[in-house]
N, C-alpha and C positions, 0 to 999 in steps of 0.2 A: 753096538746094537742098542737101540732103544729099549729103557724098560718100561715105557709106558703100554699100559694093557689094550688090548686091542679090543675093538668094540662089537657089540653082537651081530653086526651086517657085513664088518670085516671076517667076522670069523667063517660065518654063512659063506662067505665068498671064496674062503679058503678051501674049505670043506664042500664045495658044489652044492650046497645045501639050501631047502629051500623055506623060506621064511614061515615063521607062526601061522600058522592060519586065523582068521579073525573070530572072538568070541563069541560064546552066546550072550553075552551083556553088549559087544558092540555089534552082534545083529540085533539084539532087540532093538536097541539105540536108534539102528538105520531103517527099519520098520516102525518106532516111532515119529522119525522126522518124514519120511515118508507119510504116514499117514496122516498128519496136522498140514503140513507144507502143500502136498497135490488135494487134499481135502479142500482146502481152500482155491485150489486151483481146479476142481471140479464146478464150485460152484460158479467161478468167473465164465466157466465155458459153458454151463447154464445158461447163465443172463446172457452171454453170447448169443444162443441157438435157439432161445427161446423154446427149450426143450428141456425134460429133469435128466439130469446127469448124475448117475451113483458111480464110484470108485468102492471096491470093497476092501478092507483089509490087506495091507500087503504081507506078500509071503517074501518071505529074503532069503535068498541061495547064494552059496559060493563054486563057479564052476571056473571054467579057462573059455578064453576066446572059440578059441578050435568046436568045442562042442558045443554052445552056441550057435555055431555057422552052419552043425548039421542039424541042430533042432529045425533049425530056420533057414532052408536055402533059396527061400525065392524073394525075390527084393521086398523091403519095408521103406516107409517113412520117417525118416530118421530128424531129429530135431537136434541140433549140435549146442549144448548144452557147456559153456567156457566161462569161470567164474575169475571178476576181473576186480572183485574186494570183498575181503572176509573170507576167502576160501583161493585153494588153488586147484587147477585140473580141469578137467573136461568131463561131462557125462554125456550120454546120448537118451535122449528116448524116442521109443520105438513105437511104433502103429502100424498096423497093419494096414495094406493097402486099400480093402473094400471097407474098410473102418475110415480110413481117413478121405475116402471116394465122397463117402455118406454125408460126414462134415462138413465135407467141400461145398457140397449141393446143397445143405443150410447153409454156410453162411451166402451162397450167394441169390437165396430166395427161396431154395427148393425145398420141399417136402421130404427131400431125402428118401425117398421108397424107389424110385429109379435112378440113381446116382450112375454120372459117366465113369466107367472105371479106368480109362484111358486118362492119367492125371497130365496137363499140361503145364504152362506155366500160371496161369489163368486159378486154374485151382491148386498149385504148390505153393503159389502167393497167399490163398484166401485158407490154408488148412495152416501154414506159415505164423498167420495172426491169431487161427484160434489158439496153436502151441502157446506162442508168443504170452498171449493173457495167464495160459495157464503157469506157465512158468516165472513168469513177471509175480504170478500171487504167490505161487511155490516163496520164490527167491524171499519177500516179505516176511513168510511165515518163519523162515530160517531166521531172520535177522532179530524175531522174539526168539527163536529156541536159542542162542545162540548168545543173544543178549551182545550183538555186534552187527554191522551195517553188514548184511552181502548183497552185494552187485552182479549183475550178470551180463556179458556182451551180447546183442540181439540174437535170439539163437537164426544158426543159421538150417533152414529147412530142405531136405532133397530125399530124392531116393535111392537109398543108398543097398548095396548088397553086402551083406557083413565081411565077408570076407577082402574091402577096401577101406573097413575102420582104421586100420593102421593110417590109414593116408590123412584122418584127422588127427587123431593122436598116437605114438608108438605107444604109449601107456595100452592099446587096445590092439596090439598085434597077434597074433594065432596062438601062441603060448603063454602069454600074460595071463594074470588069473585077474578075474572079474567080482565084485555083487551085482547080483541080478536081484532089481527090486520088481517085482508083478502084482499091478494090479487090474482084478477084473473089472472091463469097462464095459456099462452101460448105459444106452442113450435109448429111453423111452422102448416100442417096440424095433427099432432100427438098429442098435448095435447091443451085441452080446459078445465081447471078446474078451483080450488080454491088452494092458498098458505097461512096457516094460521101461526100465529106466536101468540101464547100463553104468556103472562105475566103478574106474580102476579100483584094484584092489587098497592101493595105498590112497586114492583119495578119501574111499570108503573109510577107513580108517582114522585119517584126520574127523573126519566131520561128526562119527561117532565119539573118539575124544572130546572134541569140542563142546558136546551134547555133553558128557559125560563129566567135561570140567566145568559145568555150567550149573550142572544139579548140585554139586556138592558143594557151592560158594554157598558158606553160613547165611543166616539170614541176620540182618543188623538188629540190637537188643538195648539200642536205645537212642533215642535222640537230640539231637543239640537246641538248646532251648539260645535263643538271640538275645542279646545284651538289652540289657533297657534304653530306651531309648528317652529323650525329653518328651514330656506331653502325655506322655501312659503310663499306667501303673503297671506294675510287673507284673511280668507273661509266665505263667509257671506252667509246665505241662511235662509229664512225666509217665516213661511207660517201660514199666516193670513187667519181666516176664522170668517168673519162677517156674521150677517143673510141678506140674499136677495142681497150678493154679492160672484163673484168668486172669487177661491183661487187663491192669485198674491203669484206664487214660482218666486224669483229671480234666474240667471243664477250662476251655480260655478266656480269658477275664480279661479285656480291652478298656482303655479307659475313652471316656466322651469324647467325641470327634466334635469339633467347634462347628458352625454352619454358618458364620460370617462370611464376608467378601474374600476373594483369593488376594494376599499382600501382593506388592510391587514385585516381588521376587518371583513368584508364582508367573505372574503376567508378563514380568519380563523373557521368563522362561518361553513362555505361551508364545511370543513374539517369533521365538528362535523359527516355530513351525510355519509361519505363515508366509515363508517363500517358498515352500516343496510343493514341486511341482505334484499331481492327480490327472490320473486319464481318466478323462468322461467320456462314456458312450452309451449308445443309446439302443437298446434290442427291442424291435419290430416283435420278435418272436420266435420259435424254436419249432423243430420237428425232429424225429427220427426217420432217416432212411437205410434199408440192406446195400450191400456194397455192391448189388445188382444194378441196383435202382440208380445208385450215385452214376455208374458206368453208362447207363441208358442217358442221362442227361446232355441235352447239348443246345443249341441257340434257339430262343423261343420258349423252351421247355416252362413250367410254371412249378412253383414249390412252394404246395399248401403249407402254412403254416398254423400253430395254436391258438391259434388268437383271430378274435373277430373282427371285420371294419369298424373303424371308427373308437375300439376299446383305445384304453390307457395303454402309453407303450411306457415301459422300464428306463428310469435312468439309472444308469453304474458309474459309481466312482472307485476306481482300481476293481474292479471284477465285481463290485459288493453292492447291491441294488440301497438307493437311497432315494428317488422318490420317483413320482409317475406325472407323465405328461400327455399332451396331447401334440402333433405333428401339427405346426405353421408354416407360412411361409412368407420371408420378409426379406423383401427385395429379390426376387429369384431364388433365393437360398432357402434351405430348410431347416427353421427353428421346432423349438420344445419348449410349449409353455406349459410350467410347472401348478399341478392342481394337487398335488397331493405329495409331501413329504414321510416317508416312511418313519417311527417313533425311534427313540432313542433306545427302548427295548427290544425291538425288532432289529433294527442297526445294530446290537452288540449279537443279536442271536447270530446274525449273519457273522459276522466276524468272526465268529466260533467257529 
């Protein structure tokens, strides 16, 4: 027989016993990331809906699948939620159905005060993308708590009746224990409900460690100051941090930078660039349209844009505007004669 000791999930399993339940430090934790993560993922489905969107506070409970399915037994909105770096597991979040009716009908133009509530495919697509943003900002906000890149696979949107969650993950079968993160959602005078966010119990767990291994990495107490180099006088910078005293940073002291001609080394450098390739293009002008409007479009149609006859149109090279021109045309083709080159301080703003 082996004497090695047997480990705490072995022993649980020995014993039919069923695991720790999760803290009040790693619900605070999941009620923290929660509320930084969907906060920011409020505000993307604002600019979406061109409507004020508040999330309040989340409340974090730990119950089991099963009584979940009776709180809630009439089908929801379910956003399949599969993290595919920096994390592992699935979550789901949930919406209600004249909730996600309402969205549906902003984003594809409407007022939202009469929303179809018969969802097709038509509006599981267009509620699809609002998740989509909010989750895509969620995912960001993690990867600061986190201080680690998380990815997420495009969630997948349906309506789902809880009692077939098992069929996306067994992690969420009828006696699996759950976090329930809830938050109340509000959209102007149109929506007053609940946003819930579903996750195993054990992923729940990781992602509160994670949070939790994150906060307690010291902070650095001092810096590496770079070797001298020819041509400067020496870089001294120094940052002392005593307890019950502030941080003394010294000033940095550069020496004179020359302003002569760049040497042959320089230029020959300069050379190495002057065969990379640049896409040049040229934008007429921009507009916004609803995902209504885009759908109404078809042969003939016309698409006012921002910009007036005869104004200066945009040259881009690699994405980044660098001067302005006017539309020719030489020899049947259409040229862009160059009246205005953008400055060299505008050019780096862009670059930014």
């Amino acid at each position: 027989m082996s004497n090695e000791r047997l480990s705490q999930e072995e022993i649980n399993a020995l014993l039919n016993d069923e695991p720790v339940e999760i803290t009040e430090m790693e619900k605070d934790a999941l009620g923290e990331i929660g509320n930084i993560s969907f906060g920011s993922g409020a505000t993307a489905l604002s600019l979406l809906l061109n409507k004020k969107v508040k999330l309040t506070t989340p409340t974090v409970t730990i119950t089991i699948m099963q009584q979940l399915i009776k709180e809630h037994p009439t089908p929801c909105v379910a956003a399949e939620v599969a993290y595919s770096k920096g994390m592992q597991g699935t979550n789901l979040l949930l919406l209600e159905i004249p909730d996600a009716a309402v969205i549906a009908d902003l984003m594809q133009g409407g007022d939202g005060a009469e929303p179809k509530m018969e969802l097709e495919e038509m509006e599981i697509s267009a509620i699809g993308e609002a998740m989509n943003q909010m989750i895509g900002k969620a995912a960001t906000s993690m990867s600061s708590l986190f201080n680690t890149r998380v990815e997420i696979a495009p969630p997948k949107t349906q309506i789902l009746n809880l009692d077939e969650a098992e069929q996306i993950d067994e992690a969420l079968a009828n006696d699996r224990k759950i976090v329930k993160v809830s938050f109340r959602l509000e959209i102007e005078q149109l929506v007053d409900s609940s946003l819930m966010l579903i996750i195993p119990l054990e992923v729940g767990r990781n992602m509160a460690a994670s949070l939790l291994k994150n906060e307690e990495k010291p902070a650095p107490v001092a810096a590496s100051v770079p070797e001298e180099e020819e041509g400067l006088q020496p870089l001294t910078t120094t940052v002392k941090v005593e307890e019950e005293e502030e941080t003394v940073i010294q000033p940095v002291q550069f020496g004179p930078v020359s302003s002569g001609e760049a040497s042959r080394e320089e230029k020959s450098n300069l050379n190495l660039l002057l065969d990379v390739p640049l896409q040049i293009s040229v934008e007429l002008g921009s507009t916004k349209m609803r995902i209504k409007e885009i759908l109404d479009l078809g042969m003939g149609s016309i698409v006012e844009l921002d910009r007036l006859a005869g104004e200066p149109v945009d040259v881009l090279v690699n994405g980044k505007i660098f001067a302005r021109g006017e539309v020719v045309v030489i020899d049947e083709n259409f040229g862009i004669k160059i009246t205005d080159i953008v400055s060299p301080v505008a050019r780096l703003n862009n670059l930014q």
